[in-house]
N, C-alpha and C positions, 0 to 999 in steps of 0.2 A: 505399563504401556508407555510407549514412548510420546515423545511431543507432536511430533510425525503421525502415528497412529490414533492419536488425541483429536487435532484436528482434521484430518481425513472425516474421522466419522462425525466431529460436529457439525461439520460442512457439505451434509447427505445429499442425495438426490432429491429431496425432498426442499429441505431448508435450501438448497440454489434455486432451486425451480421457482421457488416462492420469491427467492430476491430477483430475479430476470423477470415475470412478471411485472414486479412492480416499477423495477428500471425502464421498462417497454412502456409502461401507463405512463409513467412519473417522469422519468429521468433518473438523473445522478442523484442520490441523497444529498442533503445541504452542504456537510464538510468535502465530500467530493467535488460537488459545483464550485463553493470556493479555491479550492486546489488548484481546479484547472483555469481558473480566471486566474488565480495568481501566478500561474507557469505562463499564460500568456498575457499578461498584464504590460508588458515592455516589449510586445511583437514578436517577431517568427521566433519560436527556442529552440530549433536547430533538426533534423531530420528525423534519428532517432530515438525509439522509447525503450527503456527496460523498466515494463512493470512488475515487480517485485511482492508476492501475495494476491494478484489482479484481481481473484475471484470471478467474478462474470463477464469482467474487463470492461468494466462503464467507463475507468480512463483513458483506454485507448481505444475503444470504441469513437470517445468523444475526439481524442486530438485525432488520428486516423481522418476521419471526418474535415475537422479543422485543414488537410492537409501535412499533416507531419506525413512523411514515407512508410516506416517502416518499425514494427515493434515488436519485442518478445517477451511474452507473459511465463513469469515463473511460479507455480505453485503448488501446494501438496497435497489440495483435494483433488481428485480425480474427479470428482461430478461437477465444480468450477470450470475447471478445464472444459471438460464436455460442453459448458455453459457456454460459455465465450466461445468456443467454436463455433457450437450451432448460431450466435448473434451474428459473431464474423460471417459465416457464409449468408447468413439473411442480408447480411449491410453491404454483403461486396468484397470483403476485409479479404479475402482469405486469398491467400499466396504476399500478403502484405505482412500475415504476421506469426511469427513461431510460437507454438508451446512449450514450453518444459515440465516435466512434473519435478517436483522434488521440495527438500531443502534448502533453501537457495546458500546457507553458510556450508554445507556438502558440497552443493556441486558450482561453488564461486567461480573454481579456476576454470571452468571450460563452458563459461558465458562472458560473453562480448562486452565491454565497455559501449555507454552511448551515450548522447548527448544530454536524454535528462533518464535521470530516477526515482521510479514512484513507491511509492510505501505508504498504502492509504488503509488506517488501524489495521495493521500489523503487527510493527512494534511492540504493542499491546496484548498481542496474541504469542510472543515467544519471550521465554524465560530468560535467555542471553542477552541483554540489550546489546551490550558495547561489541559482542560479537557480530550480533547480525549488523551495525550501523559500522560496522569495522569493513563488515564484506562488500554491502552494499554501495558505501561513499568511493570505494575506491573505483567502483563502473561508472561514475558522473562523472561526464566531462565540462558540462556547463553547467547544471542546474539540478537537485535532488528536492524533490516533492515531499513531505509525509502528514501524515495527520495522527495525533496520538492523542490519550486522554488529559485533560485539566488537571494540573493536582490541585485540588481544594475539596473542601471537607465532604459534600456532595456525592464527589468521583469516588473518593475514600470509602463510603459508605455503599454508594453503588456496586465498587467493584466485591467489598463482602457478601453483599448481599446475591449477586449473580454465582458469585465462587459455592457461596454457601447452596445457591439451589444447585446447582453443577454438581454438586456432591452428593444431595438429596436427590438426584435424576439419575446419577452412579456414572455419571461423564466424569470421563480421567484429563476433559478442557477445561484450562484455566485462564483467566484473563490477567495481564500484570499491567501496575500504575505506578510505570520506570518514571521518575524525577523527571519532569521536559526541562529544566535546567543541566541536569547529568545527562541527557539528549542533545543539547545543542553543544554543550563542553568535548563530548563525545567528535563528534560532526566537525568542530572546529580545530580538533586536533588533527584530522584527517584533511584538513586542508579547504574544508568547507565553512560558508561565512553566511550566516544569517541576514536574507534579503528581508523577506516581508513574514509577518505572521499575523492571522488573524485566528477570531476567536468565537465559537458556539457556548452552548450554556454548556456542551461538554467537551469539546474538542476543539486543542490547539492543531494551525492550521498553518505550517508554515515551510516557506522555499529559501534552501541556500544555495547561493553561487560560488564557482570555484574560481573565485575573482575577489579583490579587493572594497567591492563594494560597504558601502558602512552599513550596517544594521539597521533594519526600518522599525 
C-alpha cells in the first residue's frame, strides 16, 4: 500500500469526525495554538496561507478569522477535506479558501506560492522528510510554520510503540522521528532561517523566515 493509500485510511470519516468535534468544543490542540501565536507573534504575516497536511483546517480556520485573506488546504485524506469544508461553510470561510486533495510533493508544481507555510505534525507522518521540506520551503514567501516530534528518549519510545500497535491493528500507517536538527539544516538550505521555537513535552514548535533574521 502506498503512503497515500496508508493515510487516507488512517484519517477515516470516523477518526476526523472525532477530531472536529473536539476542535469545535476545545479549540486548536496545544502545539497548534502555539504555531499560530508564533506566526503571529510580530503582527500581520501577510495575506496568504498554504496549509499543507491541514486536516480539519484548525490553522486556517483560526488565521482566516484573524483576518488573513485567503488560504489553500492540501491533503490526502478525503474525509479531512470534507471536514474543513463543512467548518469553512459553518464559519463563513468558503469562497475564501481552496481544497486540494493529494500529495502535496506530486502535485507541488501546480500550487501557488504564499506568504506563510504550515505543516502541523506532518512531517512525522511522511517517510521522505527532505523531500517534502524541499517542496514545501520553496512556496514560503515570508514565513513557514511546522510542528514536529521531540527527539528524546520518550518520542523514541512512543514512536515504537504506536508503529508497533499500527502493525498489530494491520494499518500499513507509520509515524516517523525525522532528526529536528536534519529538519532545521534541511529548511536552512532552502533558504529559510530559524525565527522562534518552542517546545511541548512532545512537540517541537517552530517558525522560520525567509529573511536574515538571527535564530530565537
Amino acid at each position: 500500500m502506498s503512503c497515500c493509500e496508508s493515510i487516507d485510511r488512517q484519517f477515516d470519516r470516523a477518526e476526523v469526525e472525532g477530531m472536529l468535534r473536539r476542535f469545535r468544543r476545545r479549540g486548536p490542540d496545544r502545539s497548534t495554538r502555539l504555531l499560530i501565536e508564533a506566526l503571529r507573534s510580530d503582527g500581520p504575516i501577510g495575506e496568504t496561507l498554504l496549509d499543507i497536511g491541514g486536516g480539519i483546517g484548525a490553522i486556517h480556520h483560526e488565521l482566516l478569522d484573524a483576518g488573513m485573506h485567503t488560504a489553500v488546504e492540501v491533503d490526502i485524506s478525503s474525509a479531512s477535506i470534507a471536514a474543513a469544508e463543512e467548518e469553512a461553510r459553518r464559519r463563513g470561510h468558503d469562497g475564501r479558501v481552496q481544497f486540494v486533495r493529494g500529495d502535496f510533493v506530486d502535485i507541488a508544481a501546480g500550487i501557488d506560492a504564499a506568504d506563510v507555510v504550515t505543516l502541523d505534525r506532518v512531517i512525522c507522518c511522511y517517510p521522505n522528510m527532505e523531500q517534502l521540506v524541499a517542496a514545501s520551503s520553496a512556496k514560503a514567501k515570508r514565513l513557514y510554520g511546522a510542528v514536529y516530534p521531540r527527539e528524546s528518549p520518550w518520542m523514541r519510545v512512543g514512536v515504537v510503540v504506536i508503529n508497533g500497535w499500527l502493525r498489530l491493528t494491520r494499518s500499513d500507517f507509520r509515524v516517523y522521528l525525522h532528526a529536528p536538527a536534519a529538519i532545521v539544516r534541511a529548511l536552512t538550505q532552502h533558504g529559510l532561517h530559524l525565527r522562534t521555537r518552542r517546545r511541548t513535552i512532545a512537540w517541537e514548535v517552530a517558525v522560520f523566515a525567509r529573511t536574515s533574521e538571527r535564530a530565537a
